[in-house]
Phi, psi and omega in degrees: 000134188222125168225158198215157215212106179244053170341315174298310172270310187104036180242185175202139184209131159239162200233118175278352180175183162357277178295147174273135177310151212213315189226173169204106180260126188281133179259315171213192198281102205074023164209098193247157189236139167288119180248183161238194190261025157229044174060039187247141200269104169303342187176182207205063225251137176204107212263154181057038164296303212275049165231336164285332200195146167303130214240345170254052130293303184286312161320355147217183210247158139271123151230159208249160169215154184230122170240070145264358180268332176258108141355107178283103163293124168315000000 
């Protein structure tokens, strides 16, 4: 997952993967999903961000780790 943050326009965008979008369905006014053409959602386009969301929420990160997943090293 990769997100981009465009302060000059105010948009924001994550990208879920790979593929390239192929379609794009408005869910709400300014926040649209990329899809392919078998409607699996590839990115997440959101105009006029920082009036939707806290924008250094998304810009950083938490990560949980469960660790039976992480390998003890001897």
């Amino acid at each position: 997952m990769k997100v981009h943050y465009d302060n000059e326009v105010d948009a924001l965008y994550i990208k879920l993967g790979n593929q390239k979008p192929e379609g794009v369905v408005e869910i709400s006014e300014g926040v649209n999903l990329d899809t392919t053409s078998e409607n699996k959602i590839v990115g997440i386009e959101i105009l006029n961000a920082s009036k939707k969301m806290n924008i250094k929420t998304i810009l950083s990160y938490e990560l949980e780790l469960d660790n039976k997943l992480i390998r003890k090293s001897a």
